[in-house]
FIDOLUM-971268 format. One record per atom (N, C-alpha, C): residue in one letter; atom name; x, y, z. Coordinates in pm, whole numbers, plus 50000, padded with zeros to 5 digits. Atoms other than C-alpha are relative to their C-alpha. Layout:
<mitis>
+--------+-------+-------+-------+-------+
! residu ! atome !    xx !    yy !    zz !
+--------+-------+-------+-------+-------+
!      A !    CA !     X !     Y !     Z !
...
+--------+-------+-------+-------+-------+
</mitis>
This chain:
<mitis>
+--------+-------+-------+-------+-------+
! residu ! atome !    xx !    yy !    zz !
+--------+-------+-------+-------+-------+
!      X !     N ! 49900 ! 49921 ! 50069 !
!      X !    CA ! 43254 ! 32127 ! 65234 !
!      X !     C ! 50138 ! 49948 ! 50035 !
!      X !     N ! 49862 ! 50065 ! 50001 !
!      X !    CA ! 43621 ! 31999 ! 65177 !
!      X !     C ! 50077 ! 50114 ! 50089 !
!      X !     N ! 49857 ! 49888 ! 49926 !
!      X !    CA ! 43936 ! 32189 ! 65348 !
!      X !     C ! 50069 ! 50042 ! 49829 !
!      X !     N ! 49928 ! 50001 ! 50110 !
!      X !    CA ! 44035 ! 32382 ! 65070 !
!      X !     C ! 50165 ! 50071 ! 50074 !
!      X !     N ! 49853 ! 49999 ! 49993 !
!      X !    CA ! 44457 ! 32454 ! 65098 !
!      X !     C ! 50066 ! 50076 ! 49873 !
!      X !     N ! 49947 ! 49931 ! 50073 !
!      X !    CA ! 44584 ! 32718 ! 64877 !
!      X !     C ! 50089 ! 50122 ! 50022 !
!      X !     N ! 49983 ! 49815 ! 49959 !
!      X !    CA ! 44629 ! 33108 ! 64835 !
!      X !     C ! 49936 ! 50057 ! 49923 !
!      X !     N ! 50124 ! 49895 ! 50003 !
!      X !    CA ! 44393 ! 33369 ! 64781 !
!      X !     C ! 49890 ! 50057 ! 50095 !
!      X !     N ! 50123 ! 49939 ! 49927 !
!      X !    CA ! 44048 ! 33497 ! 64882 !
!      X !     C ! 49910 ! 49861 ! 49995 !
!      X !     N ! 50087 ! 50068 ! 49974 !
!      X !    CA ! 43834 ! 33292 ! 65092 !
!      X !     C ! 49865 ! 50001 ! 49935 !
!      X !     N ! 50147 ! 50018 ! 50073 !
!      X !    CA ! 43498 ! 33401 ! 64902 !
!      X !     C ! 50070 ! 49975 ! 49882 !
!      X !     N ! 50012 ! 50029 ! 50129 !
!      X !    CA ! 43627 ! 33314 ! 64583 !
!      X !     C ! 49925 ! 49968 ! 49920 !
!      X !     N ! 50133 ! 50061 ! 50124 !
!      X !    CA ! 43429 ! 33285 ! 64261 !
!      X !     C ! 50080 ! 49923 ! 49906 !
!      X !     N ! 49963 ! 50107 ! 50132 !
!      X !    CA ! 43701 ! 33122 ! 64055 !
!      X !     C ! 50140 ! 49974 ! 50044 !
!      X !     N ! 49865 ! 50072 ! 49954 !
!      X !    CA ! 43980 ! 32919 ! 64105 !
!      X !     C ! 50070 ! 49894 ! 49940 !
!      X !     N ! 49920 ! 50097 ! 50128 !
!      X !    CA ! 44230 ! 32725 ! 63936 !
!      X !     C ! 50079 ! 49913 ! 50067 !
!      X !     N ! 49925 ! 50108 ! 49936 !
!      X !    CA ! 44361 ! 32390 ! 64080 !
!      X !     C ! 50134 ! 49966 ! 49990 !
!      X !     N ! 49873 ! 49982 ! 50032 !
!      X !    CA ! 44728 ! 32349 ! 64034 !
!      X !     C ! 50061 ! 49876 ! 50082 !
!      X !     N ! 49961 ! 50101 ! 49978 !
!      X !    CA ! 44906 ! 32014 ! 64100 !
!      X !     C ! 50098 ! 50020 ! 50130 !
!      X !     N ! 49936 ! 49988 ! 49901 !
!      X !    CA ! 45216 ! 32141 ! 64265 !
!      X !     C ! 49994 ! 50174 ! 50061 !
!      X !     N ! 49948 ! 49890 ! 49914 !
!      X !    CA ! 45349 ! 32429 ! 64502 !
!      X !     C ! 50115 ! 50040 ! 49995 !
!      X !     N ! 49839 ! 49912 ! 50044 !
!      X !    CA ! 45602 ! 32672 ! 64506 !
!      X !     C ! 50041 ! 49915 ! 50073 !
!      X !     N ! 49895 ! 50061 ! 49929 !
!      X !    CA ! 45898 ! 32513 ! 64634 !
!      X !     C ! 50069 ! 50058 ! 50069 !
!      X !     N ! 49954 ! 49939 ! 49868 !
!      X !    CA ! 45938 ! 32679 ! 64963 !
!      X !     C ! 49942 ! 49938 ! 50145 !
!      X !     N ! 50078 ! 50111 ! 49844 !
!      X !    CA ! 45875 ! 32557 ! 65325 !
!      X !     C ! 49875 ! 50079 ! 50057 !
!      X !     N ! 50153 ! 49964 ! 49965 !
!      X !    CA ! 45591 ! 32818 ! 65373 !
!      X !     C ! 49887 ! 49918 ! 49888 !
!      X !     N ! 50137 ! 50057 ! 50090 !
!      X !    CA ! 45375 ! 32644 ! 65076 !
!      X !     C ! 49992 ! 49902 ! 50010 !
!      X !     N ! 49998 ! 50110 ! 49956 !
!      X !    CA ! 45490 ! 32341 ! 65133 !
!      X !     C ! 49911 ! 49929 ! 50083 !
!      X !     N ! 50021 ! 49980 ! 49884 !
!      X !    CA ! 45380 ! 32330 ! 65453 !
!      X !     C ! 49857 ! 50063 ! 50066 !
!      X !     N ! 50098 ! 49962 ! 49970 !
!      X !    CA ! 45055 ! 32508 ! 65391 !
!      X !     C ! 49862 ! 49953 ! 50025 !
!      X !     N ! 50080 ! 50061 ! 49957 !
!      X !    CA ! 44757 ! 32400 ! 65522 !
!      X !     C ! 49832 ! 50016 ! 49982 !
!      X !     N ! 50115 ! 49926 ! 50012 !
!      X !    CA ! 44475 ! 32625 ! 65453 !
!      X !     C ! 50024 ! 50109 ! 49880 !
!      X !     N ! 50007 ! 49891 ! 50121 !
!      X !    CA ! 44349 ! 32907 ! 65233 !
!      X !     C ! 50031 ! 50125 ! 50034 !
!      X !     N ! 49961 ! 49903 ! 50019 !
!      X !    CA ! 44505 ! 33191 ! 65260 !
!      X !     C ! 50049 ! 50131 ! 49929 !
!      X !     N ! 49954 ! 49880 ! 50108 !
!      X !    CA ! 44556 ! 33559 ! 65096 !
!      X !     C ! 50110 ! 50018 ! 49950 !
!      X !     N ! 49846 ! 49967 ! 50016 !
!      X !    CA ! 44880 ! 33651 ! 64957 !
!      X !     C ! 50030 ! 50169 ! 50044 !
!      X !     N ! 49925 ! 49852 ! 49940 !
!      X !    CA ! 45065 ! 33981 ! 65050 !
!      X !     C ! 50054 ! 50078 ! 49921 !
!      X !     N ! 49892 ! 49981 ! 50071 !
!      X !    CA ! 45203 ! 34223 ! 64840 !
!      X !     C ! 50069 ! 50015 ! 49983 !
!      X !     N ! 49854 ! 50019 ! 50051 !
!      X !    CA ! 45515 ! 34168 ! 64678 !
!      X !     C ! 50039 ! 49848 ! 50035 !
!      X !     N ! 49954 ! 50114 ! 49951 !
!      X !    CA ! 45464 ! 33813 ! 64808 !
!      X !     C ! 50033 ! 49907 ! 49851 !
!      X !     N ! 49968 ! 50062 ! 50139 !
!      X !    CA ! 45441 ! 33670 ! 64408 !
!      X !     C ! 50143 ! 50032 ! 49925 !
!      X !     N ! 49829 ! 49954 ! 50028 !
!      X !    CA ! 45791 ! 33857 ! 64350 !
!      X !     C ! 50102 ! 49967 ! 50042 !
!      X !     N ! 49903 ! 50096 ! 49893 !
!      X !    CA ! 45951 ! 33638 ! 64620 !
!      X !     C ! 49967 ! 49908 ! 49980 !
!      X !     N ! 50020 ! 50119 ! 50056 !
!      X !    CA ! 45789 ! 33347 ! 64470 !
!      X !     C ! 50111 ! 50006 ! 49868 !
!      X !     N ! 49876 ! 50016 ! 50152 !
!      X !    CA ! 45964 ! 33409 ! 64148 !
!      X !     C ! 50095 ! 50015 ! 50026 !
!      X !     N ! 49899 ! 49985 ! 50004 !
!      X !    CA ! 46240 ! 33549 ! 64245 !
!      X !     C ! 50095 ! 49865 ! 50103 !
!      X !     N ! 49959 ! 50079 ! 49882 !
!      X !    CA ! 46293 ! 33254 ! 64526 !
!      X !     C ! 50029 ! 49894 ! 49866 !
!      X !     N ! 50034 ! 50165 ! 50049 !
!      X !    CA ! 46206 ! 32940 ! 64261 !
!      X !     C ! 50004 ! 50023 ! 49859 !
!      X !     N ! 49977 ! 49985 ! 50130 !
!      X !    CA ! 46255 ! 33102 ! 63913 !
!      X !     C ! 49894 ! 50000 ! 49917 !
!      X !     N ! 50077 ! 49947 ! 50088 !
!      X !    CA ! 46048 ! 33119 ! 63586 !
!      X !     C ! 49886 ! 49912 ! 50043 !
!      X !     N ! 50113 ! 50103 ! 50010 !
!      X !    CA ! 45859 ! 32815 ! 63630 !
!      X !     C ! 49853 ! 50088 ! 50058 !
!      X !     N ! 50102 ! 49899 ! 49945 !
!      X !    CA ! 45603 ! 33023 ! 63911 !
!      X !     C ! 50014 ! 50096 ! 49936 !
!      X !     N ! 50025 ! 49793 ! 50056 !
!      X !    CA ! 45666 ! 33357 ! 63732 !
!      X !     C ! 49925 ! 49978 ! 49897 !
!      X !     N ! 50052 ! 50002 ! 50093 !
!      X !    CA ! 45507 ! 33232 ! 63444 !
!      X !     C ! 49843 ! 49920 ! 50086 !
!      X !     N ! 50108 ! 50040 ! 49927 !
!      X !    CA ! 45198 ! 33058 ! 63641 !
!      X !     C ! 49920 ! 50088 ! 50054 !
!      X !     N ! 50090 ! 49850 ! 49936 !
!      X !    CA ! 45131 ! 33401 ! 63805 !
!      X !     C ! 49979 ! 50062 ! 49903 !
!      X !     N ! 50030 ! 49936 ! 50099 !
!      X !    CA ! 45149 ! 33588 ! 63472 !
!      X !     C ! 49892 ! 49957 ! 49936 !
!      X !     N ! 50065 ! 50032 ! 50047 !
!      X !    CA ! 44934 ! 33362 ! 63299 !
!      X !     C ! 49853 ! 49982 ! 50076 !
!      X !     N ! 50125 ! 49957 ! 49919 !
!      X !    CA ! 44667 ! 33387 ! 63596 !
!      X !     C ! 49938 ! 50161 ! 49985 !
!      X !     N ! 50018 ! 49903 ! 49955 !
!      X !    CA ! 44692 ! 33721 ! 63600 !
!      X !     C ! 49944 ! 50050 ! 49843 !
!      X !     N ! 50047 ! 49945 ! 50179 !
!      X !    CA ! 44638 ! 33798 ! 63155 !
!      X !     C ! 49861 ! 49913 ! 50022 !
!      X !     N ! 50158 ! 50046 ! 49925 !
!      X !    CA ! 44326 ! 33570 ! 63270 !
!      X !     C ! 49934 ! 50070 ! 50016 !
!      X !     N ! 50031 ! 49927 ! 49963 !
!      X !    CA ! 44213 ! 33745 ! 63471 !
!      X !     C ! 49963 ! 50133 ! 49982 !
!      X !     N ! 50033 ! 49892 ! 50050 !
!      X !    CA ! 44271 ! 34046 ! 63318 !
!      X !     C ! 49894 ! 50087 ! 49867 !
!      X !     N ! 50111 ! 50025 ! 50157 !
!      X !    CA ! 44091 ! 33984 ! 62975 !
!      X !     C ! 49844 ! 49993 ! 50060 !
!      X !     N ! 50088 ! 50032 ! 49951 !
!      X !    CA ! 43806 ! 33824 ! 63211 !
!      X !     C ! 49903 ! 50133 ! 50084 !
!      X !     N ! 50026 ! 49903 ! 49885 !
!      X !    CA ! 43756 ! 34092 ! 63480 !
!      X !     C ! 50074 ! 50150 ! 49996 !
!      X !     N ! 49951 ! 49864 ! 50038 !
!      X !    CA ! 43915 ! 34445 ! 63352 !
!      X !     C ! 49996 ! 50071 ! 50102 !
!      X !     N ! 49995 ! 49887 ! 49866 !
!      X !    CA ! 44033 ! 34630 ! 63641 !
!      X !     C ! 50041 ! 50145 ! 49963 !
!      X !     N ! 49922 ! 49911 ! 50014 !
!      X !    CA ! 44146 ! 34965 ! 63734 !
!      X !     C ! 50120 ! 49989 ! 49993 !
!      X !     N ! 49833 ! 50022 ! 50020 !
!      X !    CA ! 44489 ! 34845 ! 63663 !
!      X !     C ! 50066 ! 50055 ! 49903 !
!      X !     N ! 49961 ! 49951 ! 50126 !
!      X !    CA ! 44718 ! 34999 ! 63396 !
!      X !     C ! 49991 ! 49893 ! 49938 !
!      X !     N ! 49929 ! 50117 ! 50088 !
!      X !    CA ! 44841 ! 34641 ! 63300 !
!      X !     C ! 49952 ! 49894 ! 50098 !
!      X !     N ! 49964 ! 50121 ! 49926 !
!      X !    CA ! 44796 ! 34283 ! 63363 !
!      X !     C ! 50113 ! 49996 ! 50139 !
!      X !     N ! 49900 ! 49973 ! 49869 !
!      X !    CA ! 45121 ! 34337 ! 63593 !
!      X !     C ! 50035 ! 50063 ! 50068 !
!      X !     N ! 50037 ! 49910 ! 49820 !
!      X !    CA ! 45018 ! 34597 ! 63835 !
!      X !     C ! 49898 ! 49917 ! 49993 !
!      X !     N ! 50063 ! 50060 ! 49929 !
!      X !    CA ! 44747 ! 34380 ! 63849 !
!      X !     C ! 50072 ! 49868 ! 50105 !
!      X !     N ! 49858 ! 50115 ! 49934 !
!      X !    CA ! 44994 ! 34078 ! 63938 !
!      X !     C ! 50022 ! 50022 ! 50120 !
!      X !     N ! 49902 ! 49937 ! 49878 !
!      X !    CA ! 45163 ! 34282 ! 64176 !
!      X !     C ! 49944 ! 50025 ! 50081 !
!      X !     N ! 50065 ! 49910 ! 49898 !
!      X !    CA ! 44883 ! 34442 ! 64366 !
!      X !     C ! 49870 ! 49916 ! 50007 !
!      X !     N ! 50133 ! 50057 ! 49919 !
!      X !    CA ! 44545 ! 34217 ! 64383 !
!      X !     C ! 49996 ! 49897 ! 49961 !
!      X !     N ! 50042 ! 50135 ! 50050 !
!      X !    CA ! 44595 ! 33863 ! 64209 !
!      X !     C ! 50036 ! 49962 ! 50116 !
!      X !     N ! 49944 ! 50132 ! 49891 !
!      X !    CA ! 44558 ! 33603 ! 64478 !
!      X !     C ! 49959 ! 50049 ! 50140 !
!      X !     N ! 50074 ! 49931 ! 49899 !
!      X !    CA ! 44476 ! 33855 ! 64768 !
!      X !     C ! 49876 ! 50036 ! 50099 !
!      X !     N ! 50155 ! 49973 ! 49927 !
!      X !    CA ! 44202 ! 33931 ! 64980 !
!      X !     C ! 49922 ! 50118 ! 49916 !
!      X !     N ! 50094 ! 49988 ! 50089 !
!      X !    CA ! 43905 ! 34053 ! 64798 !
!      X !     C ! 50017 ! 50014 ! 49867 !
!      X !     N ! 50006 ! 50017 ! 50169 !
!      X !    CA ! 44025 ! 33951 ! 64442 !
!      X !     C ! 49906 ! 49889 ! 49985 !
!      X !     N ! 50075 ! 50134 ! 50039 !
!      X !    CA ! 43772 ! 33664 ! 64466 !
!      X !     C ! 50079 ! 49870 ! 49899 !
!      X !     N ! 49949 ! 50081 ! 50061 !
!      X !    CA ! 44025 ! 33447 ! 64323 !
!      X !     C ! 50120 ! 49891 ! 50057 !
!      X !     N ! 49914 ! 50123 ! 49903 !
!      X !    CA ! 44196 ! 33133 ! 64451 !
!      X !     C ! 50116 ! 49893 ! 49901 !
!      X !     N ! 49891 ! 50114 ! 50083 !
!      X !    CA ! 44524 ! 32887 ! 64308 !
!      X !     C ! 49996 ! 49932 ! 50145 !
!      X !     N ! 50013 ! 50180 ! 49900 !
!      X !    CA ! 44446 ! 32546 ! 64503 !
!      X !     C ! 50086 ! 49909 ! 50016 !
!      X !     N ! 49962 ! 50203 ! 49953 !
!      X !    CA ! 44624 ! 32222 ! 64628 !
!      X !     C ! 49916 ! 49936 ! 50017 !
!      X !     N ! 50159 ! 50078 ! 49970 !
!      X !    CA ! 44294 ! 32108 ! 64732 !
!      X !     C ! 49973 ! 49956 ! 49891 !
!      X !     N ! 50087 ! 50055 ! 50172 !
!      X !    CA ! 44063 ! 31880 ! 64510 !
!      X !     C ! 49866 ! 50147 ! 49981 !
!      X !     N ! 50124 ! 49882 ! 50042 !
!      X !    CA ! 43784 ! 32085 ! 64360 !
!      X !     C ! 49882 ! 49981 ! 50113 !
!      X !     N ! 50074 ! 50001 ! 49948 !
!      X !    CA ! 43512 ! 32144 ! 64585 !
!      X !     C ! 49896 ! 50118 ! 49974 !
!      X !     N ! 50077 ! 49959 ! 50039 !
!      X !    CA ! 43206 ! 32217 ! 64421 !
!      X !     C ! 49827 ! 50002 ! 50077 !
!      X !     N ! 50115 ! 49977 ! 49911 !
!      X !    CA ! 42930 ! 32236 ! 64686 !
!      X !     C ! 49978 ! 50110 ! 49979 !
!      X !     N ! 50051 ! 49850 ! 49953 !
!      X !    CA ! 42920 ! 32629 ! 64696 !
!      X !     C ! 49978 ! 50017 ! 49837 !
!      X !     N ! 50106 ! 49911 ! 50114 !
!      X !    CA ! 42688 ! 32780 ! 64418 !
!      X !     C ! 50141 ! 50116 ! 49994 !
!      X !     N ! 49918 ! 49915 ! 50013 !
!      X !    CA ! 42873 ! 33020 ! 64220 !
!      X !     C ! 50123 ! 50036 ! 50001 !
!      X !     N ! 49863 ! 50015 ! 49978 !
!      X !    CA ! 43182 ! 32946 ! 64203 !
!      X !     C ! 50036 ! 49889 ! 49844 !
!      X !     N ! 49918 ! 50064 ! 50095 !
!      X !    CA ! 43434 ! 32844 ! 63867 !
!      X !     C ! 50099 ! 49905 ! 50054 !
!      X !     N ! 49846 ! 50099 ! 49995 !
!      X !    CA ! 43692 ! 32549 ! 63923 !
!      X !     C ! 50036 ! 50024 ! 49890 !
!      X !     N ! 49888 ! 50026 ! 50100 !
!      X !    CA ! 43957 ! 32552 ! 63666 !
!      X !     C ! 50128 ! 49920 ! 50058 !
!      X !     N ! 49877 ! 50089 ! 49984 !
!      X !    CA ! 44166 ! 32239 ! 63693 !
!      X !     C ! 50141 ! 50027 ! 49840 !
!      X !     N ! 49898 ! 50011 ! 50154 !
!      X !    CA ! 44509 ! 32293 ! 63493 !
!      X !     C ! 50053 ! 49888 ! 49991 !
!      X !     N ! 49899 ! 50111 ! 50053 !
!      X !    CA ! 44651 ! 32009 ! 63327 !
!      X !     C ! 49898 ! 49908 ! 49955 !
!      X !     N ! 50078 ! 50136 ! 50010 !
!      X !    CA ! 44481 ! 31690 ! 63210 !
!      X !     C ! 50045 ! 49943 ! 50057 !
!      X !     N ! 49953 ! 50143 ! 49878 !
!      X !    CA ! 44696 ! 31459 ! 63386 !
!      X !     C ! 49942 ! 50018 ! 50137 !
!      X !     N ! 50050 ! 49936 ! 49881 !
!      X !    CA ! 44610 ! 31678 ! 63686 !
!      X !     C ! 49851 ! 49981 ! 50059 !
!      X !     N ! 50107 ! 50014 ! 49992 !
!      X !    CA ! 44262 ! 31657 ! 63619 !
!      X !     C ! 49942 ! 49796 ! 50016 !
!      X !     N ! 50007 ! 50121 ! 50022 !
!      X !    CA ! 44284 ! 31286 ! 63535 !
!      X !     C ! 50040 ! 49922 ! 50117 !
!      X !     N ! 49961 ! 50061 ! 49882 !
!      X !    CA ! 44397 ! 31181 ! 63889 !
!      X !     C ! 49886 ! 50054 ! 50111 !
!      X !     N ! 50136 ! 49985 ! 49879 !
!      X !    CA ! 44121 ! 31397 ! 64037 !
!      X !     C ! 49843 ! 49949 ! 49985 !
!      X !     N ! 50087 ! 50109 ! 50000 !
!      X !    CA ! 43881 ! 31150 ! 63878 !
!      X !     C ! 49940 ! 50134 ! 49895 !
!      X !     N ! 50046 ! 49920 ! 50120 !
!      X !    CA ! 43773 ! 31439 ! 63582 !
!      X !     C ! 50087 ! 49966 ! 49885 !
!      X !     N ! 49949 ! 50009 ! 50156 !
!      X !    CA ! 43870 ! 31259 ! 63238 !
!      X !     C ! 49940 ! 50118 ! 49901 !
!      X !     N ! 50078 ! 49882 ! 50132 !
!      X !    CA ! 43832 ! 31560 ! 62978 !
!      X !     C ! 49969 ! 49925 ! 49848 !
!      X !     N ! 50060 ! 50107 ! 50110 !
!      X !    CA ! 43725 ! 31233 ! 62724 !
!      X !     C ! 49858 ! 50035 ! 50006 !
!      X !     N ! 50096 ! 50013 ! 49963 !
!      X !    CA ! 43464 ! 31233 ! 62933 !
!      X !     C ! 49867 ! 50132 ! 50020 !
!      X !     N ! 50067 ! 49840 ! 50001 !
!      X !    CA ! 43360 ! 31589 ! 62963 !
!      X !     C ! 49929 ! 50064 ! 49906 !
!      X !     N ! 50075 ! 49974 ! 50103 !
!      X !    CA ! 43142 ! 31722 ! 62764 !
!      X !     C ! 50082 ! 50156 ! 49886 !
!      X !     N ! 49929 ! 49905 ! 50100 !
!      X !    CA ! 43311 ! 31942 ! 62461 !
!      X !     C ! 50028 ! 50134 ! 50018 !
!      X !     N ! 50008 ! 49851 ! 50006 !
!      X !    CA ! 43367 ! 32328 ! 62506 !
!      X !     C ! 49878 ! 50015 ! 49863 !
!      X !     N ! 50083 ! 49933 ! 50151 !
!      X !    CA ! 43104 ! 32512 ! 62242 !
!      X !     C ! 50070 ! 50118 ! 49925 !
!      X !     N ! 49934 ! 49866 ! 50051 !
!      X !    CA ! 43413 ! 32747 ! 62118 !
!      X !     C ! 50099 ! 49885 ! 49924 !
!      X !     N ! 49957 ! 50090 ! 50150 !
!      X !    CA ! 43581 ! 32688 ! 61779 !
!      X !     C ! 50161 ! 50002 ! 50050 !
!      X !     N ! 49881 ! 50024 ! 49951 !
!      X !    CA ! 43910 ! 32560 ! 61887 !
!      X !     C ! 50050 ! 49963 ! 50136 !
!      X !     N ! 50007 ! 50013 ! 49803 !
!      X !    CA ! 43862 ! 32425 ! 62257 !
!      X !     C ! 50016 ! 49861 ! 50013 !
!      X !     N ! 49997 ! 50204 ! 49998 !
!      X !    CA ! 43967 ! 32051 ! 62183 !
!      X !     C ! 50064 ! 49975 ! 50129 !
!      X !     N ! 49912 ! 50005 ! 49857 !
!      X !    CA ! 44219 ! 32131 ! 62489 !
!      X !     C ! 49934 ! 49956 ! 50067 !
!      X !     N ! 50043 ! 49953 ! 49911 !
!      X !    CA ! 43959 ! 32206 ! 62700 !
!      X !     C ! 49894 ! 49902 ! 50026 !
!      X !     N ! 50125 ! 50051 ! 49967 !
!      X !    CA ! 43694 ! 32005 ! 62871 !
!      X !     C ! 49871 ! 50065 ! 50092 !
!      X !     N ! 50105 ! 49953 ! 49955 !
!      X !    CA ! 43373 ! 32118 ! 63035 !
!      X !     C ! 49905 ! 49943 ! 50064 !
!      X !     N ! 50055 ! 50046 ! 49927 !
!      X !    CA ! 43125 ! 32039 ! 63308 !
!      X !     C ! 49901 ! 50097 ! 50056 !
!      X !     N ! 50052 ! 49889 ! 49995 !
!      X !    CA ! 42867 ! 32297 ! 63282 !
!      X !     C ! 49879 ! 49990 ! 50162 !
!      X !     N ! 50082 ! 50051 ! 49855 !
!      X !    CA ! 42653 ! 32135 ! 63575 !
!      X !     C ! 50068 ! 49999 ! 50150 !
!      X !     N ! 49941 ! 49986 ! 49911 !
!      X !    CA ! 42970 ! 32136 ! 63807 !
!      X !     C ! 50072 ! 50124 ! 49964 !
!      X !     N ! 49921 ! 49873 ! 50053 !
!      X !    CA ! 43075 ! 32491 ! 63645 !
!      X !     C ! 50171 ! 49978 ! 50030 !
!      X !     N ! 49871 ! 50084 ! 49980 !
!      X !    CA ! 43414 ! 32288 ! 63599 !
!      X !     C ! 50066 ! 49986 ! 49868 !
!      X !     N ! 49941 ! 49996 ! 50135 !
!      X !    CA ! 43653 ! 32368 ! 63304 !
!      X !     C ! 50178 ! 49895 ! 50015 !
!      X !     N ! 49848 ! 50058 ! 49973 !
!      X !    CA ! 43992 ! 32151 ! 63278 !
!      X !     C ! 50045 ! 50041 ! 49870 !
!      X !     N ! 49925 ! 49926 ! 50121 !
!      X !    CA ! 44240 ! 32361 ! 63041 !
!      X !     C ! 50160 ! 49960 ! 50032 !
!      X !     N ! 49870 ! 50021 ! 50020 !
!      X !    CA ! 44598 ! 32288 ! 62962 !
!      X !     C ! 50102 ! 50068 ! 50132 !
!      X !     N ! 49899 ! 49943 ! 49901 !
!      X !    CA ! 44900 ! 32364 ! 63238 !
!      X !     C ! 49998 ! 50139 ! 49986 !
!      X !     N ! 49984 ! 49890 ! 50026 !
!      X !    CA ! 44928 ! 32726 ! 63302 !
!      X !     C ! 50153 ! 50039 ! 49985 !
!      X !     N ! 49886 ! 49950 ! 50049 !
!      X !    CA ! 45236 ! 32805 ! 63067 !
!      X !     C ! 49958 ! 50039 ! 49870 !
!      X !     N ! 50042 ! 49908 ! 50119 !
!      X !    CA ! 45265 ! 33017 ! 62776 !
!      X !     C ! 50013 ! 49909 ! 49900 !
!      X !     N ! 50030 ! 50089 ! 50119 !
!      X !    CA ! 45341 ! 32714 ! 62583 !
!      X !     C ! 49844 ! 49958 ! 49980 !
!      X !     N ! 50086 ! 50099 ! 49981 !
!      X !    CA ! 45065 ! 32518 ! 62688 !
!      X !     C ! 49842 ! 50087 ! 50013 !
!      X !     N ! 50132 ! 49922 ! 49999 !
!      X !    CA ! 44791 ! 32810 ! 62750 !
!      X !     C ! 50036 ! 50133 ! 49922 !
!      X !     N ! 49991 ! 49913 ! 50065 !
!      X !    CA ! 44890 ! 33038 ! 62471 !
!      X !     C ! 49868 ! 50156 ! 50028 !
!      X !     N ! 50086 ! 49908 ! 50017 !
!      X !    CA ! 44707 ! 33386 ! 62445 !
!      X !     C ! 49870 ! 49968 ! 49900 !
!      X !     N ! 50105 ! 50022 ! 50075 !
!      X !    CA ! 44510 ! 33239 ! 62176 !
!      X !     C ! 49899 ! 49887 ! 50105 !
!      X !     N ! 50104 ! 50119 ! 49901 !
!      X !    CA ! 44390 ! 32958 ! 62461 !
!      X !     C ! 49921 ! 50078 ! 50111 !
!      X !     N ! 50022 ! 49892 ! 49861 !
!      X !    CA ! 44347 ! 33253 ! 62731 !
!      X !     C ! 49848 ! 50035 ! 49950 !
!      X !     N ! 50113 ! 49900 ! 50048 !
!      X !    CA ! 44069 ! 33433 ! 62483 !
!      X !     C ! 49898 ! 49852 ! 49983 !
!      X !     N ! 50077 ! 50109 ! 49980 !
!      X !    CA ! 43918 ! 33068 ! 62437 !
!      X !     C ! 49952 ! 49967 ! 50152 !
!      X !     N ! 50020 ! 49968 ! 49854 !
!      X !    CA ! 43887 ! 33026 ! 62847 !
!      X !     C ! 49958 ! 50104 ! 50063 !
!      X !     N ! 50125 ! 49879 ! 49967 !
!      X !    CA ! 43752 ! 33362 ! 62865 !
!      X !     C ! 49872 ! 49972 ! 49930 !
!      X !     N ! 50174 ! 50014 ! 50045 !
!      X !    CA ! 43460 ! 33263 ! 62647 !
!      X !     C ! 49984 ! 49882 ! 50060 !
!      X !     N ! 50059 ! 50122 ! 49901 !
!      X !    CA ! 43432 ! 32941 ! 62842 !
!      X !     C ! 49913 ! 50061 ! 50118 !
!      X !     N ! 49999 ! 49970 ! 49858 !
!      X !    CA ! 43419 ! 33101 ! 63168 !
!      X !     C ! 49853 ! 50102 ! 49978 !
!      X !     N ! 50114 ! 49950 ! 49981 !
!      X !    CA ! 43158 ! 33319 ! 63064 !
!      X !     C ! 49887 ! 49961 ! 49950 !
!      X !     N ! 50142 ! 50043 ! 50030 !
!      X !    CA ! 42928 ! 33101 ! 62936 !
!      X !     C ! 49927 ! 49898 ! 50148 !
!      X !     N ! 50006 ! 50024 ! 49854 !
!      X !    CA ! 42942 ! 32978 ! 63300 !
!      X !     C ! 50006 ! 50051 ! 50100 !
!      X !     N ! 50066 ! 49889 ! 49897 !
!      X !    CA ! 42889 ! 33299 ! 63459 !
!      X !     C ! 49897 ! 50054 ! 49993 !
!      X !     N ! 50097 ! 49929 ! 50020 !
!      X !    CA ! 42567 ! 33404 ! 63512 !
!      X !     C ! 50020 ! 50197 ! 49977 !
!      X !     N ! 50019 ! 49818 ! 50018 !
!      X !    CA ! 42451 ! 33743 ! 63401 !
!      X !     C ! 50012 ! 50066 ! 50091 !
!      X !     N ! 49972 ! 49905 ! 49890 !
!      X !    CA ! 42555 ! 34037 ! 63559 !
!      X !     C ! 50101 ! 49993 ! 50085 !
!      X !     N ! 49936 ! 50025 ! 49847 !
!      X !    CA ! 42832 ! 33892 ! 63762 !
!      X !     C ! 50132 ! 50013 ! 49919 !
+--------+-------+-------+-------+-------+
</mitis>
């Protein structure tokens, strides 16, 4: 098993690879996987501007479509369990490390993906009508989808990546 280097929950079931890091000397600097805190994503944005505020939002409408909490909104979810200890959900620096059963990678970007040795040429197609973005690796339960920005992962790409993701979650889970 690799050293994975992020933030979130150590059991994670799904996780989304992400090229860079906030631009602060704690992430920088980080070394391991760790939970976040709350109100710690509100000092990300508010420290480094839209760029992260929109990276957490678009994890979090994910998420929310995917996994329907007791939350009012996507953003009490944001605020209170994305990224945390027992949200089962992880944003990486690490490469993907797909040894552990049960578990989603989501690499964002193609270029991103394309340096971690996953061409989405090469990947075998999504089976959803409009998923040319998207590549797939149903044997390494390994999706590579566009940068997480609202340009680039529109709401219409979000509801496409939710039917990905669950044709790569087993039943019941």
């Amino acid at each position: 098993m690799s050293h994975l280097v992020g933030l979130g929950d150590s059991n994670f079931r799904l996780a989304i690879y992400i090229e860079n890091r906030p631009p602060l000397d704690e992430y920088q600097n980080l070394m391991s996987l760790r939970p976040m805190q709350s109100g710690e994503i509100s000092h990300i944005a508010q420290s480094t501007g839209n760029h992260w505020r929109k990276i957490f939002n678009v994890y979090a409408k994910l998420i929310d479509q995917l996994w329907p909490s007791a939350y009012n909104s996507w953003q009490d979810y944001r605020d209170h369990k994305l990224l945390q200890a027992g949200s089962q959900l992880a944003l990486l620096f690490s490469k993907p490390d797909i040894s552990v059963a049960g578990r989603i990678h989501v690499i964002a970007g193609k270029g991103y993906a394309a340096k971690l040795g996953y061409d989405i040429e090469k990947l075998s197609q999504p089976v959803v009508e409009g998923g040319k973005d998207f590549g797939v690796s149903v044997d390494q339960s390994l999706i590579v989808i566009p940068y997480l920005d609202y340009r680039q992962l529109s709401n219409a790409k979000i509801d496409l990546l939710v039917e990905l993701i669950g044709q790569l979650t087993p039943s019941g889970q």
